[in-house]
C-alpha positions as CSV (number, residue, x, y, z in Angstrom):
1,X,-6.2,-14.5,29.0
2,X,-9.7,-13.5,27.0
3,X,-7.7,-13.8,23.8
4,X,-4.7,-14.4,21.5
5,X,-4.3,-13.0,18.1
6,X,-1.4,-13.9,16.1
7,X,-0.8,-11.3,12.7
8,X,1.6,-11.8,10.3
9,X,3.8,-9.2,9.2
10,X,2.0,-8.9,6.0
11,X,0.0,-6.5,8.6
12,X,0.8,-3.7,10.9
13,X,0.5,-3.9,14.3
14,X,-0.7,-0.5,16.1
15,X,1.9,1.0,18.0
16,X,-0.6,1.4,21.2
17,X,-1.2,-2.2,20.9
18,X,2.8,-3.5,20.6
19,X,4.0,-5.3,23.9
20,X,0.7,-6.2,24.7
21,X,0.6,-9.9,25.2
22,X,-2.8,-10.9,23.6
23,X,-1.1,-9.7,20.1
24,X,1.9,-11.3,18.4
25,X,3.3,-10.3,15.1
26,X,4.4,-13.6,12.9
27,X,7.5,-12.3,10.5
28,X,7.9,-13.2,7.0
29,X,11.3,-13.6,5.8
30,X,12.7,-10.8,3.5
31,X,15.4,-11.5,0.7
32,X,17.0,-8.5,-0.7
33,X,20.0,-8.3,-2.4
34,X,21.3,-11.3,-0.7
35,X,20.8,-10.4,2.4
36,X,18.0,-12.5,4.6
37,X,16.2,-9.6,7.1
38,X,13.5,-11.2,9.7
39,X,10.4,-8.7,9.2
40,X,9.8,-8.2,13.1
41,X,9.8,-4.5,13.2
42,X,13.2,-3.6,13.8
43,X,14.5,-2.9,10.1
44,X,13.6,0.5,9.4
45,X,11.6,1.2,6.4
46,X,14.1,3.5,4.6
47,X,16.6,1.5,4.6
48,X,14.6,-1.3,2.6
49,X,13.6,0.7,0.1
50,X,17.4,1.7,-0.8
51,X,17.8,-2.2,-0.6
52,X,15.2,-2.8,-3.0
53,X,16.2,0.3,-5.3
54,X,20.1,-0.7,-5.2
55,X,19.7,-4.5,-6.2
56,X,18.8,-4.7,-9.8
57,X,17.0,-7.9,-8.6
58,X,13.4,-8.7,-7.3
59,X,13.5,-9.1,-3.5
60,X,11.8,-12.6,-2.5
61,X,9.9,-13.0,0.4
62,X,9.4,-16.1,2.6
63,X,6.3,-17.5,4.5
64,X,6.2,-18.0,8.3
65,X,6.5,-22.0,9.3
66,X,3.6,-23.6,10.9
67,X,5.5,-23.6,14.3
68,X,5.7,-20.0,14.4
69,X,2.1,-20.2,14.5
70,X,1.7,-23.0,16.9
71,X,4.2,-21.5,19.3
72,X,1.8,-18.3,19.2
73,X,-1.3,-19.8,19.9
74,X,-2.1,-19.8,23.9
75,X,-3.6,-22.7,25.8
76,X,-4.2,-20.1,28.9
77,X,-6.2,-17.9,26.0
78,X,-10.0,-18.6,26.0
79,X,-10.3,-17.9,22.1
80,X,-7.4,-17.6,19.8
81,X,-7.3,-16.4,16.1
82,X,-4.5,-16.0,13.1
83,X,-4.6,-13.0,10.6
84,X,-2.7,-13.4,7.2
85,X,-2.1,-12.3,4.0
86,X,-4.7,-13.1,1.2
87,X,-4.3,-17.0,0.7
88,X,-4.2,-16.0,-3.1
89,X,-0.6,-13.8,-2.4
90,X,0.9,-16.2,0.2
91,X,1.4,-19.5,2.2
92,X,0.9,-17.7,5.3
93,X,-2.4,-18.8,5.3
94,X,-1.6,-22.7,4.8
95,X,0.8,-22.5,7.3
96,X,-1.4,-20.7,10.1
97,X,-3.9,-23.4,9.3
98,X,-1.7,-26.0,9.8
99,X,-0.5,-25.0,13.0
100,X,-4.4,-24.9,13.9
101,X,-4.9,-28.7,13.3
102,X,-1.5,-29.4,15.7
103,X,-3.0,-26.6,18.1
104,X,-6.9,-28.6,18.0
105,X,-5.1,-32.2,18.2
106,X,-3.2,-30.9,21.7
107,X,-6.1,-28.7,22.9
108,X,-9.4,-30.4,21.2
109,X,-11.9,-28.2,23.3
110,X,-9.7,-24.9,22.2
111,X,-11.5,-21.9,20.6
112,X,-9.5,-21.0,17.3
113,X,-10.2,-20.2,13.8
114,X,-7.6,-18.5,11.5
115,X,-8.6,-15.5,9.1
116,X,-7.8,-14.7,5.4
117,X,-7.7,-11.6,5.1
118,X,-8.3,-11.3,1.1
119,X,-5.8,-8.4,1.6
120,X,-2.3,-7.1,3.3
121,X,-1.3,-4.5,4.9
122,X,-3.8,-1.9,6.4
123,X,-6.3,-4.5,5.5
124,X,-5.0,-7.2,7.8
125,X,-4.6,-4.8,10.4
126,X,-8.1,-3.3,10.3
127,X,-9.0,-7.3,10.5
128,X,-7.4,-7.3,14.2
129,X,-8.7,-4.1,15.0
130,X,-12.2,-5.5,14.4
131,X,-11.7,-8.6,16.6
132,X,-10.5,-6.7,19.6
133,X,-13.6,-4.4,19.1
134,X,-15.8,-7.3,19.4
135,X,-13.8,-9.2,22.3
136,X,-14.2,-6.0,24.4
137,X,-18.4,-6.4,23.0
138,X,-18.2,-9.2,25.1
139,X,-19.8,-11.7,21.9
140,X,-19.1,-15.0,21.7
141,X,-16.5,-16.8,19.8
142,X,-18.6,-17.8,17.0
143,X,-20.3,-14.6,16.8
144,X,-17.2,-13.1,16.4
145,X,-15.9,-15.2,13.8
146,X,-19.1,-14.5,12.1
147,X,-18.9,-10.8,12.2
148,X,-15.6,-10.6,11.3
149,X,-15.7,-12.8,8.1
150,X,-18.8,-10.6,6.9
151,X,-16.6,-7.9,7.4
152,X,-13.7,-9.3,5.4
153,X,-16.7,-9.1,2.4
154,X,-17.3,-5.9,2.2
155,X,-13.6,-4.4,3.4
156,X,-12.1,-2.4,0.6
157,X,-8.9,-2.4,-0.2
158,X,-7.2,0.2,-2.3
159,X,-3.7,1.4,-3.5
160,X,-1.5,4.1,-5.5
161,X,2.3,2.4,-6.8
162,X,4.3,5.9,-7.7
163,X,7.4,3.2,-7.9
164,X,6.4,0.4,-10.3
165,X,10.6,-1.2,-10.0
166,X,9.2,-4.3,-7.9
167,X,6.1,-5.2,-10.4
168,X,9.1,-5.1,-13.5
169,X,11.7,-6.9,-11.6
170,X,9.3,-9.8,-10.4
171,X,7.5,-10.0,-14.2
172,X,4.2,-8.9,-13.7
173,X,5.2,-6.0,-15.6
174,X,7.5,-6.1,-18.9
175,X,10.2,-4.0,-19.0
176,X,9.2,-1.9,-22.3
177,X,5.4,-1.4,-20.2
178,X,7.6,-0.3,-17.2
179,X,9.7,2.1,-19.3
180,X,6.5,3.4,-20.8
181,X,4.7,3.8,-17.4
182,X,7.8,6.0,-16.5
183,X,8.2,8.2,-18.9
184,X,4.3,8.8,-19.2
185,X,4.4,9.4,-15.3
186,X,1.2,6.3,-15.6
187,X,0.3,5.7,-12.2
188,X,-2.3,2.2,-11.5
189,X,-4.5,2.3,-9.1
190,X,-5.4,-0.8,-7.5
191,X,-7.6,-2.8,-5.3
192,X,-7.9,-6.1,-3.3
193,X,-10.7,-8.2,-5.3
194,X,-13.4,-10.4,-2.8
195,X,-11.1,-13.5,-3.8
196,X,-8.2,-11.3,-2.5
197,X,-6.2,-11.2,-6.0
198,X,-4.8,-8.0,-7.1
199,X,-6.9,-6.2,-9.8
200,X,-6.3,-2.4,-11.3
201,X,-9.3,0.0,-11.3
202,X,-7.7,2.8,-13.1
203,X,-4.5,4.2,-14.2
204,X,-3.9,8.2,-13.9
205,X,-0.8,10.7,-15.7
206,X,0.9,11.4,-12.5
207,X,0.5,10.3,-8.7
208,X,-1.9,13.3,-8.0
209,X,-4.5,12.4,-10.6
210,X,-4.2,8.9,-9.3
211,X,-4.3,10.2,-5.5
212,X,-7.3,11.8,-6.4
213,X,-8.9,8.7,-8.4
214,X,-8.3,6.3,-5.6
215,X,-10.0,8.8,-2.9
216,X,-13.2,8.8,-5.6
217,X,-13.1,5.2,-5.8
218,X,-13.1,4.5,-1.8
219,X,-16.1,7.1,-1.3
220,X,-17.9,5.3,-3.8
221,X,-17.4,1.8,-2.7
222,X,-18.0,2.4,0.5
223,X,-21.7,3.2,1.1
224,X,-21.5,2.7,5.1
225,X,-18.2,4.9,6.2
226,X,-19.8,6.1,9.8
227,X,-19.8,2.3,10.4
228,X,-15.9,2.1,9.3
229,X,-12.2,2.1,10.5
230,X,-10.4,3.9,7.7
231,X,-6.7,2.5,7.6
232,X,-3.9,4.0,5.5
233,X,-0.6,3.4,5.4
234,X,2.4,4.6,3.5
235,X,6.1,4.2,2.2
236,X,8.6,6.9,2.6
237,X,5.3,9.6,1.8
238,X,3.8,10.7,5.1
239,X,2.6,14.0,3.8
240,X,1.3,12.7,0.8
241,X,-0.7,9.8,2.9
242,X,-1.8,13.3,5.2
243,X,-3.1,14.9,2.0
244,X,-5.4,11.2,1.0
245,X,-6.6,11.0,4.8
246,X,-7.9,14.7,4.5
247,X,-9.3,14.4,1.2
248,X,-11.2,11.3,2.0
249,X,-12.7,12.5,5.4
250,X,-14.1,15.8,3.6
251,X,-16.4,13.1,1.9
252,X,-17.0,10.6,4.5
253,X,-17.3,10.5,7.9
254,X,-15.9,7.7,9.4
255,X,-15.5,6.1,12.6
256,X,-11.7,6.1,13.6
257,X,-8.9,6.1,11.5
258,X,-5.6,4.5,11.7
259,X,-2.5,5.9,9.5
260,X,1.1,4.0,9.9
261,X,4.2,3.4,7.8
262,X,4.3,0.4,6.1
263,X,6.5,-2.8,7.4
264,X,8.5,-4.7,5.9
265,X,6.4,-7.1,3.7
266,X,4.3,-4.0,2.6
267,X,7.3,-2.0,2.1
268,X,8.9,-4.2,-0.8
269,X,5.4,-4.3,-3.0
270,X,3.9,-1.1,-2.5
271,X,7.6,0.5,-2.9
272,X,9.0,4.3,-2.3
273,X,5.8,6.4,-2.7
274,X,3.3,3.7,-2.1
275,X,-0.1,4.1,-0.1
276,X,-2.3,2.1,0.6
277,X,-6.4,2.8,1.8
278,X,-8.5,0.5,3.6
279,X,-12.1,1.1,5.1
């Protein structure tokens, strides 16, 4: 096996690339109104949002162990890598590097790094898709590491919350601010900073206006686009997520693009209405 890349859940795998066995999704855990929910794919994404809308508490979220890791890594693989969440947002990251010191203690001649994203979703998975571009280069293992960690710098990260429940329910929005936000129809729009912290942009008067102020902000912080993967992926909102692919590629050319629903992780923070933009 040339490879082994193990993504956590934070990110989505693409659906041409599932059952393949150089890729293996590493699930969060999901607590949502009491009930514990394994984020491996199989929970369908409406269903969690009417979770998260019917418990008038915040849904947690768990980290993967170090020994999911470790069981994912390959010996048989000739390089093997971890993708997770921004270290800032989760202890994915901590645990996908522990599992690399057991892995390199075992296998001390073995090719692995793990990658922090500095983002979720769409972000993580454009992270993978990058890797297996390079790979099928043929470039080295520390050329690829290389490349892909200067890509990580200058991947942008954007996102539109039309549901702003899970921000008030976990604090990070008070509940007059949230009733405010409602009744103003005030829409943030958002972005993954370099240290991969959340940070707002802008705020719009309805999810239009702010559909249309995210597109702006991606054309203009992306200066290379025919070099890019654009990524977007959405909750319960394909046609909306249709209309932001459209409007950004009649101002950019860009390379490929990949569009899927969120999963599970994604699903409880962006919430019903949520999209999210990478390139």
């Amino acid at each position: 096996m040339k490879f082994r890349i193990a993504m956590d859940s934070g990110g989505e795998l693409p659906a041409d690339l599932r059952g393949n066995d150089a890729f293996v999704t590493i699930p969060l855990t999901l607590d949502i109104g009491g009930e514990s929910i394994v984020d491996d794919g199989h929970e369908s994404q409406l269903r969690i949002v009417g979770k998260i809308a019917a418990d008038p508490h915040c849904p947690k979220t768990a980290c993967p162990s170090p020994e999911a890791y470790l069981n994912a890594f390959s010996e048989e693989a000739e390089h093997n890598f971890a993708i997770t969440l921004s270290s800032e947002l989760s202890g994915s990251y901590q645990s996908a590097m522990i599992a690399k010191d057991m892995f390199e203690d075992e296998h001390p001649d073995a090719k692995i790094y793990v990658f922090n994203s500095r983002s979720s979703s769409v972000g993580e998975s454009l992270v993978l898709l990058k890797i297996v571009e390079l790979e099928e280069k043929g470039l080295s293992f520390d050329e690829i590491v290389a490349e892909v960690e200067a890509y990580i710098s200058v991947r942008n990260t954007l996102f539109v919350l039309d549901n702003l429940e899970t921000l008030r329910k976990n604090g990070r929005l008070s509940r007059f601010k949230a009733a405010a936000a409602s009744v103003l129809r005030i829409k943030p729009i958002c972005y993954g900073t370099p240290e991969g912290v959340i940070g707002q942009l802008d705020q719009a008067r309805g999810i239009n206006k702010a559909i249309v102020k995210m597109v702006q902000y991606a054309v203009e912080r992306t200066p290379d686009p025919e070099n890019r993967v654009l990524g977007i992926s959405y909750v319960n909102c394909r046609d909306r997520a249709m209309i932001v692919r459209d409007e950004l590629l009649k101002r950019m050319n860009v390379k490929e693009v990949f569009m899927t629903e969120t999963g599970g992780l994604s699903t409880v923070y962006a919430n019903d209405g949520g999209i999210i933009v990478a390139i």
